[in-house]
Structures are given as C-alpha cells and as structure tokens.
SEGUTOR-849960 format. One line per field, with one value per residue: y, z, x of N, C-alpha, C, O in turn; residue in three letters. Coordinates in pm, 1 decimal. Layout:
BEGIN
n_north = (Y,...)
n_up = (Z,...)
n_east = (X,...)
ca_north = (Y,...)
ca_up = (Z,...)
ca_east = (X,...)
c_north = (Y,...)
c_up = (Z,...)
c_east = (X,...)
o_north = (Y,...)
o_up = (Z,...)
o_east = (X,...)
code = (ala,...)
//
This chain:
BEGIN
n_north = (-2224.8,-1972.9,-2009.6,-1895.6,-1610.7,-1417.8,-1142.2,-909.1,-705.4,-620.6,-546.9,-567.3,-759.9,-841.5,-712.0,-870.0,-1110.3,-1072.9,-961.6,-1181.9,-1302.8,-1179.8,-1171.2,-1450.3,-1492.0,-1342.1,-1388.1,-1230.1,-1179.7,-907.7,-872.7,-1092.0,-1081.2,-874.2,-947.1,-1127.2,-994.5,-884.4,-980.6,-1029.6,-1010.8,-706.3,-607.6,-651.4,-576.0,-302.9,40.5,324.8,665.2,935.8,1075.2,814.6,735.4,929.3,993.4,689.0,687.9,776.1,1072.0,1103.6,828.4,518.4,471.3,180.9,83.1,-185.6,-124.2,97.0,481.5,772.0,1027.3,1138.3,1339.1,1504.7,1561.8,1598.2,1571.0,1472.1,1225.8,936.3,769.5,447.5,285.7,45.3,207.9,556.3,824.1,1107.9,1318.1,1287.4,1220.7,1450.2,1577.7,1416.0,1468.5,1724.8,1734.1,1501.5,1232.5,1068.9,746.1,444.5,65.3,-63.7,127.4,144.3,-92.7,-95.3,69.2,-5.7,-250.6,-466.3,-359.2,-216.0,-44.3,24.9,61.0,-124.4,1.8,-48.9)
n_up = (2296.2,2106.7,1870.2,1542.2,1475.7,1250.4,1153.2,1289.3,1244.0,1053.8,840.6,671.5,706.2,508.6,346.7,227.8,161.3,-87.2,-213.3,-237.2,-391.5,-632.9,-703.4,-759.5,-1009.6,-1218.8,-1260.4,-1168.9,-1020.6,-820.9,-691.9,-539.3,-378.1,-228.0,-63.8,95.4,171.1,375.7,546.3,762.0,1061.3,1256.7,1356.0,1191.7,977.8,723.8,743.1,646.2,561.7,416.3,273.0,217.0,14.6,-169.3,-268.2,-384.1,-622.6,-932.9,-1133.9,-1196.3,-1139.2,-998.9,-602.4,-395.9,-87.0,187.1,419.0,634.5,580.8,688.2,844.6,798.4,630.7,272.7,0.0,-338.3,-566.7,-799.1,-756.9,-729.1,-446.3,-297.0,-11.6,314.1,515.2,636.4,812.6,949.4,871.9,700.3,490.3,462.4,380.7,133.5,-81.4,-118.0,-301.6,-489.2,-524.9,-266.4,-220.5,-121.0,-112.3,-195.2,-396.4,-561.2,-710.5,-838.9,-1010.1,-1153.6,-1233.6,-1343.0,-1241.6,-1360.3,-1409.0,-1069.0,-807.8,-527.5,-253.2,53.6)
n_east = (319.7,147.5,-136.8,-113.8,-292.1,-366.9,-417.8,-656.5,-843.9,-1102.3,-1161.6,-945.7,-885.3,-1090.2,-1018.6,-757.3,-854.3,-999.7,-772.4,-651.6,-855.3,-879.2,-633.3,-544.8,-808.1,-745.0,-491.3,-265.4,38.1,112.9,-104.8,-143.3,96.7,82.2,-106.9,17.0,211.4,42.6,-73.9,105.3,241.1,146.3,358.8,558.1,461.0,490.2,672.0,621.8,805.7,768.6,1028.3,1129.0,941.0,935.7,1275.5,1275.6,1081.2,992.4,856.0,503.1,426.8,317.5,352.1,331.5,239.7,266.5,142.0,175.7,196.9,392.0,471.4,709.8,955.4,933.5,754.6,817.4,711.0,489.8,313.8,139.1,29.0,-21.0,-162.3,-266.9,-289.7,-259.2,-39.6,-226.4,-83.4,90.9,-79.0,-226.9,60.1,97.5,-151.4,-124.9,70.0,81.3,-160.4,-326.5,-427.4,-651.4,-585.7,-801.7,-885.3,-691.0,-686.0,-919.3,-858.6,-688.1,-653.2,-470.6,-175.8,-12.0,253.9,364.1,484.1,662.3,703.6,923.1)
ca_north = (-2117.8,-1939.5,-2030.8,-1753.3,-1608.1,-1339.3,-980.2,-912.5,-608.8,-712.8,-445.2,-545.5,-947.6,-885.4,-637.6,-973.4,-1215.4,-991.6,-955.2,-1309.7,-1384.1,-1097.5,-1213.4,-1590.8,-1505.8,-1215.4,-1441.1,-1145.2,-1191.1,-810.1,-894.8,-1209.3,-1037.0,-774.4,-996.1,-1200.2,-880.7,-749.0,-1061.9,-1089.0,-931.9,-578.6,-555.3,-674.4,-502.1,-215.6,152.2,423.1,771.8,1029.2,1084.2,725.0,760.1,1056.6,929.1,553.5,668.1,891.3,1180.7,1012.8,692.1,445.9,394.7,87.2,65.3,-264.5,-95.6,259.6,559.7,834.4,1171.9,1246.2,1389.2,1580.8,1486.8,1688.5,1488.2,1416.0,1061.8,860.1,650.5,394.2,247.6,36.2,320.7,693.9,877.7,1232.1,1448.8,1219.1,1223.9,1584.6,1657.4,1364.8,1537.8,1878.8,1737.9,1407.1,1179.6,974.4,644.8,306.1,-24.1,-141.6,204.4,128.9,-205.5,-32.0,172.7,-61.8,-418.6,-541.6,-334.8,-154.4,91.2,33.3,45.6,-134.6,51.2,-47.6)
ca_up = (2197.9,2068.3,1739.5,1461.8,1392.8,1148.8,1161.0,1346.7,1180.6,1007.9,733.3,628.6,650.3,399.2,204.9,178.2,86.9,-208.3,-312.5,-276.9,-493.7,-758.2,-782.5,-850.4,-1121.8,-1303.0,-1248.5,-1158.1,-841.9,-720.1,-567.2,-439.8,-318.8,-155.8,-4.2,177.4,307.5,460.5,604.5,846.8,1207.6,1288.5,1430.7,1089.5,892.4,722.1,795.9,511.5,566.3,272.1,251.5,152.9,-85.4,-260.4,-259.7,-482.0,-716.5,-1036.0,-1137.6,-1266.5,-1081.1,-848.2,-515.1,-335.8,45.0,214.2,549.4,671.9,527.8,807.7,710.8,794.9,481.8,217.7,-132.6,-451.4,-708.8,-843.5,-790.5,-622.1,-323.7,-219.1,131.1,355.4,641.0,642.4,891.4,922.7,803.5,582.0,357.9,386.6,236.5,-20.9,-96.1,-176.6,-436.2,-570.6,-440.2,-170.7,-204.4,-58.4,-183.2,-287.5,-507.4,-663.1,-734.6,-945.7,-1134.7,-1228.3,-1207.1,-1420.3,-1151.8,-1426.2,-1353.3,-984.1,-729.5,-401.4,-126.2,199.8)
ca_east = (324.7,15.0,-114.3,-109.4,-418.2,-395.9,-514.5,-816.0,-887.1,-1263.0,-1152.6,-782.3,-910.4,-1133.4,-913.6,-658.4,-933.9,-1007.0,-689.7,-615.2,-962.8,-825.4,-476.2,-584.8,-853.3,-702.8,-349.0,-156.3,114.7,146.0,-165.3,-94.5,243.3,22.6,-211.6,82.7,230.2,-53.5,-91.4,218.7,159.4,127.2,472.4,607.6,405.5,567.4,571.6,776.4,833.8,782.5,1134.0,1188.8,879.7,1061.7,1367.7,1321.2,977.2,976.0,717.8,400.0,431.1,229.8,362.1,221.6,314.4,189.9,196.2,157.6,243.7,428.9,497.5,838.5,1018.3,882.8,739.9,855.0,708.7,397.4,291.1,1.8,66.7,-149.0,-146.8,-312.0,-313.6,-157.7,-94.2,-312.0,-6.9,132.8,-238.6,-194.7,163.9,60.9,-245.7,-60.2,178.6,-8.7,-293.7,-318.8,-560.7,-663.9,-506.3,-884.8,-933.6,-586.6,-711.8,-1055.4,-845.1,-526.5,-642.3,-360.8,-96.4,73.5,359.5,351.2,616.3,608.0,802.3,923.2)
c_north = (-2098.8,-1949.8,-1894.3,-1760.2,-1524.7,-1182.7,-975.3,-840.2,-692.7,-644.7,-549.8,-737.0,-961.1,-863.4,-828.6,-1053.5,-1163.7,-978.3,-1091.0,-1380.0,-1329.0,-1164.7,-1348.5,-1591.1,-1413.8,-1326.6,-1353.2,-1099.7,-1055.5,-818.6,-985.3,-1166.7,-987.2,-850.0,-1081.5,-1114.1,-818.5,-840.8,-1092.3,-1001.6,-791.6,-527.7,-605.0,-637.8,-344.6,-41.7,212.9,569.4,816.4,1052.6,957.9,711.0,813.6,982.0,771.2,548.5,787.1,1013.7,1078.8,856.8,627.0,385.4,332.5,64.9,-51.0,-224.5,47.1,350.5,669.5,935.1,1256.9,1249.8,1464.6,1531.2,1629.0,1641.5,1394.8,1293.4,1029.7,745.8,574.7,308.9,146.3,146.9,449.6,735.6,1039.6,1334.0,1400.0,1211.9,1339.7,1628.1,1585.0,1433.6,1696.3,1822.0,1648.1,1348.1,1050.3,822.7,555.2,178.3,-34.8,55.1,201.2,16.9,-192.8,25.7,111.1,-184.5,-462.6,-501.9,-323.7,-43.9,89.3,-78.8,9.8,-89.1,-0.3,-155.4)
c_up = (2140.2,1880.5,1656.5,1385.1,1260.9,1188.8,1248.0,1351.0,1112.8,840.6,633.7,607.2,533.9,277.8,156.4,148.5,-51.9,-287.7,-332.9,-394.9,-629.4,-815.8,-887.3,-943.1,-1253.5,-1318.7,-1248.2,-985.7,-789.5,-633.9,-452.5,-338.6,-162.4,1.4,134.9,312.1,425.4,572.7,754.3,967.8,1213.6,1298.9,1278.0,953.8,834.7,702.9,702.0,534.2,449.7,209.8,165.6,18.4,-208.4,-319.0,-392.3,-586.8,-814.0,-1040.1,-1202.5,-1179.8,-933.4,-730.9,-408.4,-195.0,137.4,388.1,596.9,657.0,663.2,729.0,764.9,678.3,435.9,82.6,-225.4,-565.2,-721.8,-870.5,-732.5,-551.7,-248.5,-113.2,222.3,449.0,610.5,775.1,835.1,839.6,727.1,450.7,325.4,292.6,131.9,-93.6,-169.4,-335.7,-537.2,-497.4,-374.8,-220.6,-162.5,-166.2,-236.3,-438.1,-610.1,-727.0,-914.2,-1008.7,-1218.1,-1195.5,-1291.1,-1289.2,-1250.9,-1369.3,-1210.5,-912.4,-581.6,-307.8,9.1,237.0)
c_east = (184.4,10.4,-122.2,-221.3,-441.9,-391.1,-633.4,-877.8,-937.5,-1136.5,-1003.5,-780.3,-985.4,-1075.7,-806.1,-694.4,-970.5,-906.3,-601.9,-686.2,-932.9,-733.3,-535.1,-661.6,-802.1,-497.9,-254.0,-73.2,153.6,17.5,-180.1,14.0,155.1,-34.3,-111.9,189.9,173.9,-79.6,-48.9,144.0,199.2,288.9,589.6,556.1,521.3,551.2,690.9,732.0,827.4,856.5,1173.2,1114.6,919.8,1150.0,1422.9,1180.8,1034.4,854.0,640.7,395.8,358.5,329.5,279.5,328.7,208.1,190.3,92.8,241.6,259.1,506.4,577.2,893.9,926.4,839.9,697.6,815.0,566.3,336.5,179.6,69.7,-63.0,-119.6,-246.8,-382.3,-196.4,-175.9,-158.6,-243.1,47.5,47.0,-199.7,-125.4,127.9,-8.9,-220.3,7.7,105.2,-143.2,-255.7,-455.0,-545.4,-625.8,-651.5,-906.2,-816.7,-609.4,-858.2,-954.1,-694.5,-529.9,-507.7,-176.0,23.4,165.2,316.3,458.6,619.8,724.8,812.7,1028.3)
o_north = (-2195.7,-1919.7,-1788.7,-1834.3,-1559.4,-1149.1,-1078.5,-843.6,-803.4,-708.8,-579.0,-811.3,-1057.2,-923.2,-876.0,-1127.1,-1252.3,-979.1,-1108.3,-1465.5,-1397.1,-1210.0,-1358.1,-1686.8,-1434.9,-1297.9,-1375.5,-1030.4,-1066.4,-779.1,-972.5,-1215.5,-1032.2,-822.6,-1094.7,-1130.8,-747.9,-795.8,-1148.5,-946.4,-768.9,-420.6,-577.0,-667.4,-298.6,7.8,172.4,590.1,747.0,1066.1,972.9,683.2,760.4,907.9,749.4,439.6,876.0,1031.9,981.2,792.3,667.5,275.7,387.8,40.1,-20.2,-302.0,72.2,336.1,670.6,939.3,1377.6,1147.6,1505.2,1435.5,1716.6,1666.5,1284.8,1254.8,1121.9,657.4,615.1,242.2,184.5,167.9,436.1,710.9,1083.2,1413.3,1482.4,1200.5,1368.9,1681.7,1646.1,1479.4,1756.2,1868.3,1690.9,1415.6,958.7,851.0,529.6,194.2,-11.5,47.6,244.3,13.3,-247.8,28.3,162.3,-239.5,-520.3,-586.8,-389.2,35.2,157.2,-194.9,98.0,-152.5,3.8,-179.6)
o_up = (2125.7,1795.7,1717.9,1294.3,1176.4,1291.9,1256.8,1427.2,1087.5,769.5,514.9,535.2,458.3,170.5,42.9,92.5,-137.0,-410.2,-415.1,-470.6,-730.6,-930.2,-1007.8,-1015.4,-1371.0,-1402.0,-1316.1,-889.4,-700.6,-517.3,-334.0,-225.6,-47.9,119.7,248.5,429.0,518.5,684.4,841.5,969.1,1162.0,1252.6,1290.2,844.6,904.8,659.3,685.6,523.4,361.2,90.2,61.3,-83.1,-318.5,-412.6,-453.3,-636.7,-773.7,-947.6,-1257.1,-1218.8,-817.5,-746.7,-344.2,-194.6,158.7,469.5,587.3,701.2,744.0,622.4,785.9,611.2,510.2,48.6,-211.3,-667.5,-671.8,-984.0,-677.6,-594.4,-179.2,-140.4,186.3,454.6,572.6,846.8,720.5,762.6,639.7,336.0,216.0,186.1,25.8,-190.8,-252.4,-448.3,-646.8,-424.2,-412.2,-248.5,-141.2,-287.9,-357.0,-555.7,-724.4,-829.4,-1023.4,-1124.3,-1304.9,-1137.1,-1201.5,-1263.2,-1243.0,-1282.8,-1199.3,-927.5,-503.0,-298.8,80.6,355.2)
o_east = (109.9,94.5,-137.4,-259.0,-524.4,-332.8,-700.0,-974.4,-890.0,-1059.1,-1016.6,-713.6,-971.1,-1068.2,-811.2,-613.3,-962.1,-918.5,-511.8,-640.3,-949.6,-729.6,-558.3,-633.9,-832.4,-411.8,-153.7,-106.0,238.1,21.2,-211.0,17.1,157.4,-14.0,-157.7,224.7,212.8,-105.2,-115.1,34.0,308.7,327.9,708.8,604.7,611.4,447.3,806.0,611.2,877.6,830.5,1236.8,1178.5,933.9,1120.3,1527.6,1152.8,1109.4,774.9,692.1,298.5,350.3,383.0,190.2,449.3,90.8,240.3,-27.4,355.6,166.3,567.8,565.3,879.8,837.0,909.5,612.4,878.7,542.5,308.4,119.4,143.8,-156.3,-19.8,-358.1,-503.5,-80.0,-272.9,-146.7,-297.3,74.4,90.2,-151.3,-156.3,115.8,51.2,-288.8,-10.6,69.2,-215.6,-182.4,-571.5,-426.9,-636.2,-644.3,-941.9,-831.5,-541.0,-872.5,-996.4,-623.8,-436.5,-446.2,-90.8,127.3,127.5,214.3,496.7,585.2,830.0,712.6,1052.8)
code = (unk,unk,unk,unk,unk,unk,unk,unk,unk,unk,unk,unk,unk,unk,unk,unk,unk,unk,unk,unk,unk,unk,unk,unk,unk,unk,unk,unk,unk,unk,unk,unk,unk,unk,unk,unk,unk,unk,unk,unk,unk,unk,unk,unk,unk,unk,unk,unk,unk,unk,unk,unk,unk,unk,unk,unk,unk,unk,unk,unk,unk,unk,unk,unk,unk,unk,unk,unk,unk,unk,unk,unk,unk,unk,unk,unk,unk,unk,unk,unk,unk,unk,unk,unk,unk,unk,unk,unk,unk,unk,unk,unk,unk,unk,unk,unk,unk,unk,unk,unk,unk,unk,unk,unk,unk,unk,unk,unk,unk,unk,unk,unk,unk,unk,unk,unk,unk,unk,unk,unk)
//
C-alpha cells in the first residue's frame, strides 16, 4: 500500500500550513477545521453546486466551501462564498448576485471567522 502523501498542489499545501499556523495562534478551530478538510485527497475533497449554496445560507452571509464550487443551480441571495476553487460559471453567477473570493482573502478580512457557514 502506498503511503499518503498529501496534496501536491505547491499552492493549496501552503494555503493549509497557513491556516494550520492561524488557527493555532489566533486559537480559533474553523481554521483548523478548514485546514484538515482541505487536507484529505482530491477524490474526497468536496465539490457543492449553487443550488445547494442557495438552498442552506441566508442574505448577508459567509459561505465557506472546503472544496470546489460548480455552478449548477442558481443564486438569489446576496452572500459571499469563499472557496478553495470555482468553477468559470459558477464565479460568474456568484459574481452577479454577491462575491466570490479565495479562502486566504476570507481569512484578511474575518480572522476571527465570524458569521460563516461551511457548506458541503
């Protein structure tokens, strides 16, 4: 059996060393959470449709997807979703209704990981 290496995306290893070094000094576990999700392998990683987005957030509200964002459904409701990865048309419809961003720019603007909803 092959041992388990990780990710081997440069990008997404460092993103989870960062939010492993955040969580532990700031002592706050949605990044630790984060950091252990992002962790697992590709094929267990998790992937959410817009529809489901919709569907379990409010207006005004952070959704956090430890995965990739895929842009079947529709989104009626003003929120920010932040993601490891989107896909191209999934940024778009976000982009129309609320804003799309990267887990480290959700990280600059809400170290504490107030009002934020992890989907998937």
């Amino acid at each position: 059996m092959a041992k388990r290496t990780g990710p081997t995306n440069i990008y997404l290893r460092n993103l989870i060393v960062e939010l492993k070094r955040f969580g532990n000094e700031k002592n706050i576990n949605l990044w630790k959470r984060l950091a252990e999700d992002l962790n697992r392998s590709t094929r267990e990683r998790r992937e959410v449709n817009l529809s489901r987005i919709n569907k379990y957030t409010k207006e005004g509200e952070i959704a956090l997807v430890p995965g990739k964002v895929l842009s079947m459904g529709e989104l009626n409701k003003k929120i920010t979703v932040a993601s490891w990865r989107f896909s191209k048309s999934a940024e778009e419809k976000i982009n129309r209704k609320g804003k799309a961003i990267t887990i480290q720019e959700l990280m600059r603007q809400n170290p504490e990981g107030k009002k934020v909803r992890i989907i998937g």
